[in-house]
N, CA, C and O atoms as CSV, one atom per row, in Angstrom:
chain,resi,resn,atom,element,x,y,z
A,1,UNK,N,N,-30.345,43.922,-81.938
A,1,UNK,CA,C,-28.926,43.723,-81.778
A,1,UNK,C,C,-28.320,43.332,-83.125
A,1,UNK,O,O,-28.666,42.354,-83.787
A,2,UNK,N,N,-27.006,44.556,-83.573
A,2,UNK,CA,C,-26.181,43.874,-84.639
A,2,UNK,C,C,-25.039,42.669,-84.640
A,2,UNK,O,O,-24.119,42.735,-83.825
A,3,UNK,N,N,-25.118,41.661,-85.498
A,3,UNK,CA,C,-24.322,40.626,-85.262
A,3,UNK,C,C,-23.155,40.728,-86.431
A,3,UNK,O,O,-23.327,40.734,-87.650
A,4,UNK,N,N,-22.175,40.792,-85.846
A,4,UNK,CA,C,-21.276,41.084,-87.375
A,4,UNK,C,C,-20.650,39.608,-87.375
A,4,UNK,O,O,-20.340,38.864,-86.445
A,5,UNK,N,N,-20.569,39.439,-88.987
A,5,UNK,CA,C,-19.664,37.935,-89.103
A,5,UNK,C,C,-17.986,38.249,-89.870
A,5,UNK,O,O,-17.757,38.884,-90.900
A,6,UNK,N,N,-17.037,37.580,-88.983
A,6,UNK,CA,C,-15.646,37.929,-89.641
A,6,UNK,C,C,-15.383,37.249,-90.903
A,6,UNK,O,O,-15.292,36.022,-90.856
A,7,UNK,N,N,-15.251,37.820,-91.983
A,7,UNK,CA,C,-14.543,36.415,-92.990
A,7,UNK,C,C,-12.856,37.131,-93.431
A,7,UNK,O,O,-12.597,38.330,-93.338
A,8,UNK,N,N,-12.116,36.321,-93.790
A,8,UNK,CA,C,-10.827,36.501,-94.032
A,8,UNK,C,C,-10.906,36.823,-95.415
A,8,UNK,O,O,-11.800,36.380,-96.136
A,9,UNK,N,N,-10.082,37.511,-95.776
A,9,UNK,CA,C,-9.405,37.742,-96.667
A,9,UNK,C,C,-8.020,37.665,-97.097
A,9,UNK,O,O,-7.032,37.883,-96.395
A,10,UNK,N,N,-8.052,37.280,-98.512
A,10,UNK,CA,C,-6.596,36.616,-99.020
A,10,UNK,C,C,-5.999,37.423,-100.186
A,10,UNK,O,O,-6.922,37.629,-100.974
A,11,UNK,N,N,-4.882,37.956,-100.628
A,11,UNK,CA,C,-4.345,38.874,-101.594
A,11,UNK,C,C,-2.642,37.837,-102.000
A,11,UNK,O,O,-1.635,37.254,-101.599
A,12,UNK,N,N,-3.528,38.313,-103.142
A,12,UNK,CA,C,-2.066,37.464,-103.914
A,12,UNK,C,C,-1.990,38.148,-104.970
A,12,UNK,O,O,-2.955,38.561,-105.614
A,13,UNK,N,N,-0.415,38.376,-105.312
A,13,UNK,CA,C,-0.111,39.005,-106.090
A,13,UNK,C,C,0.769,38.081,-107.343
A,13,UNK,O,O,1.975,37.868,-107.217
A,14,UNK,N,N,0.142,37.688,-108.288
A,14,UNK,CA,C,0.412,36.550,-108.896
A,14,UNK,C,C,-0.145,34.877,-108.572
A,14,UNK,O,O,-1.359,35.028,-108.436
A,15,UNK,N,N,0.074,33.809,-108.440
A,15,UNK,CA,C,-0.412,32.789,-108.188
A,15,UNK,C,C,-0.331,32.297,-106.751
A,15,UNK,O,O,0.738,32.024,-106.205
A,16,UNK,N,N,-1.043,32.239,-106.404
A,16,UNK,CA,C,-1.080,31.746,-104.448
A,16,UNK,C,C,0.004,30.359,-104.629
A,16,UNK,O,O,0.403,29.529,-105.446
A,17,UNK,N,N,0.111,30.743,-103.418
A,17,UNK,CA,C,1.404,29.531,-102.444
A,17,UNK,C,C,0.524,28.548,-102.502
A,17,UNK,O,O,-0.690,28.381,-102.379
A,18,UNK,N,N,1.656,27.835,-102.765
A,18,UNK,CA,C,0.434,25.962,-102.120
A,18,UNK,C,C,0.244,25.495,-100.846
A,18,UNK,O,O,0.395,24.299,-100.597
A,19,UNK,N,N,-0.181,26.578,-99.710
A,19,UNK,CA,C,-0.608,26.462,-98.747
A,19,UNK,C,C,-1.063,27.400,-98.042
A,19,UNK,O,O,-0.635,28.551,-97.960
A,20,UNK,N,N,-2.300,26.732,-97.304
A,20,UNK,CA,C,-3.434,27.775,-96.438
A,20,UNK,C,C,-2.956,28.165,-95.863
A,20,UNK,O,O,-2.241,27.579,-95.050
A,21,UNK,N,N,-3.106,29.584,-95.984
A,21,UNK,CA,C,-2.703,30.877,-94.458
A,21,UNK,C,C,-3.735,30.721,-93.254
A,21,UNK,O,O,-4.966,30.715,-93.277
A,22,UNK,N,N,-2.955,30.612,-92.332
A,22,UNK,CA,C,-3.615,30.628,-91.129
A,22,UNK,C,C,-3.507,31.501,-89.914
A,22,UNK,O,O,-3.967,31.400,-88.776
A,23,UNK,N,N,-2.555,32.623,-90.674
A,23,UNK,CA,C,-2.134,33.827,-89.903
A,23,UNK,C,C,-1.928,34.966,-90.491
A,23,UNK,O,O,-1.423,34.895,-91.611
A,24,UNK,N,N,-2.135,35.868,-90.128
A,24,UNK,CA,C,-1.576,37.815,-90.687
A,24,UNK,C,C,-1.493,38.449,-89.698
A,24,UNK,O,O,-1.993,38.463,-88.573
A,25,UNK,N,N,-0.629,39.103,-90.391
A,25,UNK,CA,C,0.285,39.966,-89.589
A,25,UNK,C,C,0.715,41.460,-90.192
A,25,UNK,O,O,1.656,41.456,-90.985
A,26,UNK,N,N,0.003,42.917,-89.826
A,26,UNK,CA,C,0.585,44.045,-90.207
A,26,UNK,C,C,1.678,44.625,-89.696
A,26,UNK,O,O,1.332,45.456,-88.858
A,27,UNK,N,N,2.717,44.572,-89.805
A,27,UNK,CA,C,3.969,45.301,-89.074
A,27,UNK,C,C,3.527,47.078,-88.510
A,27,UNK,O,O,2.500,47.532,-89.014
A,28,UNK,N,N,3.972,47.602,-87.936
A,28,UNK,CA,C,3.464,48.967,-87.426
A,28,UNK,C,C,4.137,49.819,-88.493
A,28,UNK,O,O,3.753,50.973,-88.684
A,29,UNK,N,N,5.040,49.330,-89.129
A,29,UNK,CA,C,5.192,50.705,-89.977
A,29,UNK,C,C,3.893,50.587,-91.721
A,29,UNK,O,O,3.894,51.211,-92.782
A,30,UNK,N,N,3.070,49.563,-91.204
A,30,UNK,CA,C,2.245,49.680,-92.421
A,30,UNK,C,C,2.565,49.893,-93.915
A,30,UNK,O,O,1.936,50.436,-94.823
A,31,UNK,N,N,3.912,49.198,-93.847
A,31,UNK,CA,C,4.603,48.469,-95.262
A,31,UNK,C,C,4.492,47.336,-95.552
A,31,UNK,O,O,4.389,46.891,-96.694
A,32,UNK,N,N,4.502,46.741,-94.552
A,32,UNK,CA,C,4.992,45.540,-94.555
A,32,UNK,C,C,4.034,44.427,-93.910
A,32,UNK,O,O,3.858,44.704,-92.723
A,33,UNK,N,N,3.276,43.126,-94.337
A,33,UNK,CA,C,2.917,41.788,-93.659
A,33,UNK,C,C,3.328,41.230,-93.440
A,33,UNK,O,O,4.422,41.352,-93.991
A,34,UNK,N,N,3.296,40.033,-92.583
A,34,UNK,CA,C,3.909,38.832,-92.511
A,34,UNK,C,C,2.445,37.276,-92.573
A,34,UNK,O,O,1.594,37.325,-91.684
A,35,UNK,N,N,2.386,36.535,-93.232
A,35,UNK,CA,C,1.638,35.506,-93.163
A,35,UNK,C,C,2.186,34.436,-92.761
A,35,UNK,O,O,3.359,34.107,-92.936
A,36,UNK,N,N,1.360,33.859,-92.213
A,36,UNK,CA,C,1.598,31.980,-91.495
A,36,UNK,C,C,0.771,31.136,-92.170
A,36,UNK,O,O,-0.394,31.431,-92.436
A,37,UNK,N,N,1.386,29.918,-92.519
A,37,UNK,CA,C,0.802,28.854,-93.326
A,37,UNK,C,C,0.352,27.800,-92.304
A,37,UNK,O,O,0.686,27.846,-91.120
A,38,UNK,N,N,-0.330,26.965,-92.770
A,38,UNK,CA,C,-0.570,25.585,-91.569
A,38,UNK,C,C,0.440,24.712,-92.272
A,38,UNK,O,O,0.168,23.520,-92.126
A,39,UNK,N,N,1.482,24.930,-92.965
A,39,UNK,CA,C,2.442,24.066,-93.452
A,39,UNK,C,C,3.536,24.601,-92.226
A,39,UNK,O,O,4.196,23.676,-91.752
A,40,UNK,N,N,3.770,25.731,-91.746
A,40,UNK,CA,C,4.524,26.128,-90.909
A,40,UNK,C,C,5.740,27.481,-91.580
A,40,UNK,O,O,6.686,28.158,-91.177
A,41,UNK,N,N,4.908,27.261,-92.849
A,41,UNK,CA,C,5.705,28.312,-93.582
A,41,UNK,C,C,5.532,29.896,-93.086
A,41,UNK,O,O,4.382,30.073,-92.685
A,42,UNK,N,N,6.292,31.001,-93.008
A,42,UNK,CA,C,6.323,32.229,-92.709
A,42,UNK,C,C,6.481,33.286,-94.119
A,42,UNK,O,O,7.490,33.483,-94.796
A,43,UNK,N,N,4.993,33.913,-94.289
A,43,UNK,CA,C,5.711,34.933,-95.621
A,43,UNK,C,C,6.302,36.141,-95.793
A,43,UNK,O,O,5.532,36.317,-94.849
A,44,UNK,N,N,6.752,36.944,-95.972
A,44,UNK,CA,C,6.713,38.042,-95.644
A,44,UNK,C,C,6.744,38.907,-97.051
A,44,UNK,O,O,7.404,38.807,-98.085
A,45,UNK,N,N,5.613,39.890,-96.546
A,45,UNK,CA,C,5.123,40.808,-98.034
A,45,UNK,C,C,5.340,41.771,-97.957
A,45,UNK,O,O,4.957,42.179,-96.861
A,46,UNK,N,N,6.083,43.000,-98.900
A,46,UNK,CA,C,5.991,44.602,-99.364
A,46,UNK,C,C,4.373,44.784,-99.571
A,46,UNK,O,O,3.705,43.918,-100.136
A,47,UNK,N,N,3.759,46.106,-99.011
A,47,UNK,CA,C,2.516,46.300,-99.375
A,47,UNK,C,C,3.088,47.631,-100.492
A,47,UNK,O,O,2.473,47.700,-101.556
A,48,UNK,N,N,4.069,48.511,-100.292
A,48,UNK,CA,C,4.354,49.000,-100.971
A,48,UNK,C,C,5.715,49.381,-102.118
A,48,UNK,O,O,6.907,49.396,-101.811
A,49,UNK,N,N,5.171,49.648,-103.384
A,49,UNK,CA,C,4.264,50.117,-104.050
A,49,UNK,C,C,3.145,49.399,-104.012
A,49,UNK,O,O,2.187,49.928,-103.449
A,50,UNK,N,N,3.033,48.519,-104.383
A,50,UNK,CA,C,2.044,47.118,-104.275
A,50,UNK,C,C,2.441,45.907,-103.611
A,50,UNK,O,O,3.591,45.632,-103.272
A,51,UNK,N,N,1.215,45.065,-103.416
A,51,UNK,CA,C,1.562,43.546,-103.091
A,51,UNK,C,C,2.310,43.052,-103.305
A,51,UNK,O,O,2.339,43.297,-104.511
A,52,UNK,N,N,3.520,42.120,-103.053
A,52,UNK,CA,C,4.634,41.707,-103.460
A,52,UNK,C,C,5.590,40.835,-102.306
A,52,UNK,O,O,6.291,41.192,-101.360
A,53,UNK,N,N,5.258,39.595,-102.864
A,53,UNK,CA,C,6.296,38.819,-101.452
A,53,UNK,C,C,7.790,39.011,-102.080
A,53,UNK,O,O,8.314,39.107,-103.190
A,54,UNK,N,N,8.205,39.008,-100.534
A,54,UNK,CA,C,9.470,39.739,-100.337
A,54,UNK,C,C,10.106,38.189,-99.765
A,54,UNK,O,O,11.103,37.657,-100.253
A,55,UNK,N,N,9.556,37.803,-99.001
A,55,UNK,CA,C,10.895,36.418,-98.466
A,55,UNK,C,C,9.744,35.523,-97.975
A,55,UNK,O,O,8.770,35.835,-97.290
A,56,UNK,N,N,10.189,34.023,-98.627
A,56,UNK,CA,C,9.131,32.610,-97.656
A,56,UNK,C,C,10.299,32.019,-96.511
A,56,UNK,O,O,11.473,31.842,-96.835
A,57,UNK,N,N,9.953,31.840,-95.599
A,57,UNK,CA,C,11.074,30.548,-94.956
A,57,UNK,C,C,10.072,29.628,-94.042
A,57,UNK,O,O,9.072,30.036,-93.451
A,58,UNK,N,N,10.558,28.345,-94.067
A,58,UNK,CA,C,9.936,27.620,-93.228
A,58,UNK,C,C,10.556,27.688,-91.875
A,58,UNK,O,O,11.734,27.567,-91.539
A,59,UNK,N,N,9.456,27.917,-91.170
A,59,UNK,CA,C,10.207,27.845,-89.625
A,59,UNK,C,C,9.895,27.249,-88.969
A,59,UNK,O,O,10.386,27.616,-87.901
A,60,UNK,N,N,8.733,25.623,-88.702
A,60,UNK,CA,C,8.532,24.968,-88.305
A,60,UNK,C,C,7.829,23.773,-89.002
A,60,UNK,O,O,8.138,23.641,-90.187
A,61,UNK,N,N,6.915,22.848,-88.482
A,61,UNK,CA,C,6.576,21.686,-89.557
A,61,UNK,C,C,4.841,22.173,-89.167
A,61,UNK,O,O,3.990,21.685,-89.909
A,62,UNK,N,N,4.373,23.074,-88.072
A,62,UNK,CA,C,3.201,23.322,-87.323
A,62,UNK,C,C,2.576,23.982,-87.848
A,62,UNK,O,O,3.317,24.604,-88.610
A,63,UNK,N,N,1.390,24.367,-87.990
A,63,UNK,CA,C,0.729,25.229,-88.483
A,63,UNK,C,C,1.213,26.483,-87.757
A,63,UNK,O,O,1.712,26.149,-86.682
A,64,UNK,N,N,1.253,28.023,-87.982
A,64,UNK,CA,C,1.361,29.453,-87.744
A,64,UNK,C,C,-0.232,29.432,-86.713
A,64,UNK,O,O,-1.275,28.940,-87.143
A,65,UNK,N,N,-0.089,30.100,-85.264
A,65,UNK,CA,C,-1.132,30.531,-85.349
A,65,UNK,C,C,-1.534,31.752,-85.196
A,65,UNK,O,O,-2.725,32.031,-85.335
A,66,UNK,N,N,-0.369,32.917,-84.805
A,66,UNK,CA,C,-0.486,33.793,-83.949
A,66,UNK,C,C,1.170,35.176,-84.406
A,66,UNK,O,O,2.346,34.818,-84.472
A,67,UNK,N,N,0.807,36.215,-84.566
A,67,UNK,CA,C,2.095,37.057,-84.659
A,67,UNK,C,C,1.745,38.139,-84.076
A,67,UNK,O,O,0.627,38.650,-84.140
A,68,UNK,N,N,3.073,38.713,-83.229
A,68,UNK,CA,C,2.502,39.863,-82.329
A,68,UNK,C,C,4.169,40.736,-82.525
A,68,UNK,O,O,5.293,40.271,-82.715
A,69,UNK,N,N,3.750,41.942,-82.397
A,69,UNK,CA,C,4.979,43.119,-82.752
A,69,UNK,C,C,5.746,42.699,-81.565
A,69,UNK,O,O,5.260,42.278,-80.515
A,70,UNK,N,N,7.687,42.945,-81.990
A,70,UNK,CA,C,8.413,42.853,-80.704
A,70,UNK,C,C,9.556,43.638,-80.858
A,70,UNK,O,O,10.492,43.340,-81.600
A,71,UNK,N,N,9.464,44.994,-79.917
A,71,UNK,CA,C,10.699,46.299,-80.329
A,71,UNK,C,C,11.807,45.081,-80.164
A,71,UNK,O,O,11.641,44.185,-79.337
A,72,UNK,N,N,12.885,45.141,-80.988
A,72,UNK,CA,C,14.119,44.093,-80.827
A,72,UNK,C,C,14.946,45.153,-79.592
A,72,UNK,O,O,16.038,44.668,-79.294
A,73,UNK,N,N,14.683,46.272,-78.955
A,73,UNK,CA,C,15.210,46.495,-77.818
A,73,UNK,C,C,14.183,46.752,-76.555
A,73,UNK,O,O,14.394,47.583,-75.671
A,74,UNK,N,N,13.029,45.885,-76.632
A,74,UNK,CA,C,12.308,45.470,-75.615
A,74,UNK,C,C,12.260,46.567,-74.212
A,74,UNK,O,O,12.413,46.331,-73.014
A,75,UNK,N,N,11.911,48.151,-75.133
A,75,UNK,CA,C,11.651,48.993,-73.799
A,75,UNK,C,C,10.439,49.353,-73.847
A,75,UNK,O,O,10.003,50.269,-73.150
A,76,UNK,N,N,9.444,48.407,-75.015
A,76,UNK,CA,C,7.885,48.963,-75.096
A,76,UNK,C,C,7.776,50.621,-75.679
A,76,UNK,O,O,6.874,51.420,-75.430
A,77,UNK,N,N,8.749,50.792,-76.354
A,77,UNK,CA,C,8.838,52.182,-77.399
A,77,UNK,C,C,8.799,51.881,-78.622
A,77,UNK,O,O,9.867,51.767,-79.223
A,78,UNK,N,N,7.722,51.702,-79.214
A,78,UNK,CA,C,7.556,51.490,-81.010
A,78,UNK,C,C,7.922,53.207,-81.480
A,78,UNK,O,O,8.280,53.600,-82.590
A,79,UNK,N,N,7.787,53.687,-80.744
A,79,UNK,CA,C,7.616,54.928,-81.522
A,79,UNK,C,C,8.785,55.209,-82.056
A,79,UNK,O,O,8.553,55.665,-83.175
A,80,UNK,N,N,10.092,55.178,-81.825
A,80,UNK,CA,C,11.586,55.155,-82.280
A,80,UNK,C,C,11.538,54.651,-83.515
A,80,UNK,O,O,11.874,55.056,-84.628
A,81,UNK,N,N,10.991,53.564,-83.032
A,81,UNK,CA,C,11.360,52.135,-84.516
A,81,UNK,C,C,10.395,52.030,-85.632
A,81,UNK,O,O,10.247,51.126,-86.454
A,82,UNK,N,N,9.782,53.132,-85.486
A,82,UNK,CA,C,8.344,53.282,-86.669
A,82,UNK,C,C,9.330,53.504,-88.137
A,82,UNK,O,O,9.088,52.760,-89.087
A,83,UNK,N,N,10.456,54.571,-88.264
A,83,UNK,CA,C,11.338,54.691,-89.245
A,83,UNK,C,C,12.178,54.030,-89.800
A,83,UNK,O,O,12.876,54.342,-90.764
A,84,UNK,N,N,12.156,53.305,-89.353
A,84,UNK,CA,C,13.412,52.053,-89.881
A,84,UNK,C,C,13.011,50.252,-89.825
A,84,UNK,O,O,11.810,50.007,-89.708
A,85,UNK,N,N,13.738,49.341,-89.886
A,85,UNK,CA,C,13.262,47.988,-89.998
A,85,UNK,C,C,13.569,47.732,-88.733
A,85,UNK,O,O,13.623,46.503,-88.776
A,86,UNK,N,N,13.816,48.034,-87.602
A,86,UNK,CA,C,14.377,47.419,-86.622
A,86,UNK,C,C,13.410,46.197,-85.402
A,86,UNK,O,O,13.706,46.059,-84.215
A,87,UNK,N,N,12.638,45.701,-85.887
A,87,UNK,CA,C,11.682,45.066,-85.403
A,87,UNK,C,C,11.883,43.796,-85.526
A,87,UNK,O,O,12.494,43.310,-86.477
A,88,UNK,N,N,11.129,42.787,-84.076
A,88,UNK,CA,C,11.072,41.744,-84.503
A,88,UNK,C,C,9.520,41.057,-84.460
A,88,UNK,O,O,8.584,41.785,-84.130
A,89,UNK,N,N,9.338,40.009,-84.713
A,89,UNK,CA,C,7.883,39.421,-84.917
A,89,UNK,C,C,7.949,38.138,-83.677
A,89,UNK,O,O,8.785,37.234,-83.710
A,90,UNK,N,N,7.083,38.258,-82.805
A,90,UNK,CA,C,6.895,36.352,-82.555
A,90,UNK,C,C,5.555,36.099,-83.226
A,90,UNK,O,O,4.599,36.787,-83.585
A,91,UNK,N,N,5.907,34.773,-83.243
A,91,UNK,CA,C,5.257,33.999,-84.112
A,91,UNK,C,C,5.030,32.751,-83.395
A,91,UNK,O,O,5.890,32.105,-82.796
A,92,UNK,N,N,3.784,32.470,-83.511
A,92,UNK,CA,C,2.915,31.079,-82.188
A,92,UNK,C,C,2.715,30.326,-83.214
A,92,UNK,O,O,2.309,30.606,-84.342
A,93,UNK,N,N,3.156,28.950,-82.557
A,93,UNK,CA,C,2.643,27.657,-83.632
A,93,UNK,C,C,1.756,26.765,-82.923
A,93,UNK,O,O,2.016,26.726,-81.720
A,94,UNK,N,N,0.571,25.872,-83.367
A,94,UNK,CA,C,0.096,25.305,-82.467
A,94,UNK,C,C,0.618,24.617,-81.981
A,94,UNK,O,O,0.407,24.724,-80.773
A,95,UNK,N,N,1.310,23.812,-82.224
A,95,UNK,CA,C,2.303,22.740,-80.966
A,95,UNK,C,C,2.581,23.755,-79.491
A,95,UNK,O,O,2.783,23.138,-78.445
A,96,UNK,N,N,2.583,25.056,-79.459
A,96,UNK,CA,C,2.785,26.230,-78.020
A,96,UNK,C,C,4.045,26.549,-78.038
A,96,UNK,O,O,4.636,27.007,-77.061
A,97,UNK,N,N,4.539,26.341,-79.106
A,97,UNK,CA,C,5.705,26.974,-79.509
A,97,UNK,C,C,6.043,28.633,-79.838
A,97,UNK,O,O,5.623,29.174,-80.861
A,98,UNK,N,N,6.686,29.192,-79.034
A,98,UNK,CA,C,6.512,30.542,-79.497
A,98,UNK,C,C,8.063,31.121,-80.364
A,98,UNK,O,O,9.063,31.534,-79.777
A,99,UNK,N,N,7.922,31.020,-81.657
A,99,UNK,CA,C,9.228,31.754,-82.085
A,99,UNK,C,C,9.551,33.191,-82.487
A,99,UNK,O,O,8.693,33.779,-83.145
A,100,UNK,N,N,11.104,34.071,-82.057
A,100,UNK,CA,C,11.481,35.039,-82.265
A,100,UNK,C,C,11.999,35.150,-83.420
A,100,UNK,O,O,12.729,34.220,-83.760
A,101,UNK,N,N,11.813,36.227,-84.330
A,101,UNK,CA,C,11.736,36.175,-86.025
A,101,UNK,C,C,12.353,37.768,-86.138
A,101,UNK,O,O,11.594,38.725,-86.290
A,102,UNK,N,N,13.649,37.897,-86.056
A,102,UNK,CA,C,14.863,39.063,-86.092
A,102,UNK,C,C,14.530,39.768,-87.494
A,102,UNK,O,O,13.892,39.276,-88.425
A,103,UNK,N,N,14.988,40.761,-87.435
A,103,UNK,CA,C,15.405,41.529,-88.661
A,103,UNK,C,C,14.058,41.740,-89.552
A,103,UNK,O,O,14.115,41.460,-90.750
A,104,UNK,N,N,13.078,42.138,-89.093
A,104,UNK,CA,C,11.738,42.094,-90.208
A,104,UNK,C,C,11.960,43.032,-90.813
A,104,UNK,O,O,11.214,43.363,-91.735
């Protein structure tokens, strides 16, 4: 029996943030990440041309634990919204907080 072990990986493009990521996140149009800090910070990165953060905001004081895709017109059709930004992100903090994160 094969046992595979997960390890994370971290990409920085210039000098890392002063705080541990504790979340990633690929958007579906595969431009774009979003990372969670255990500071509660939210990042959000251009993958293309290259690596490149695009916006930090803090959105809670909790650590990030969790981000999951959300069509911002909630009919379960990504396929529309693959061309354009029209997406939103939730984003889980450990306190069981779940926040909605507009305009990605």
């Amino acid at each position: 029996q094969v046992e595979f072990m997960r390890l994370p990986a971290v990409l920085w493009a210039g000098p890392a943030p002063p705080h541990a990521i504790t979340a990633l996140h690929v958007l579906p149009d595969g431009e774009r990440l979003v990372s969670g800090a255990a500071t509660g910070q939210v990042a959000f990165w251009s993958l293309q041309p290259e690596l490149a953060v695009a916006c930090v905001s803090s959105v809670t004081t909790c650590a990030i634990t969790a981000f999951a895709d959300c069509p911002l017109d909630h009919d379960r059709s990504f396929s529309k919204h693959l061309a354009g930004s029209s997406f939103a992100v939730l984003c889980a903090t450990e306190d069981g907080v779940l926040w909605k994160l507009d305009g990605v």
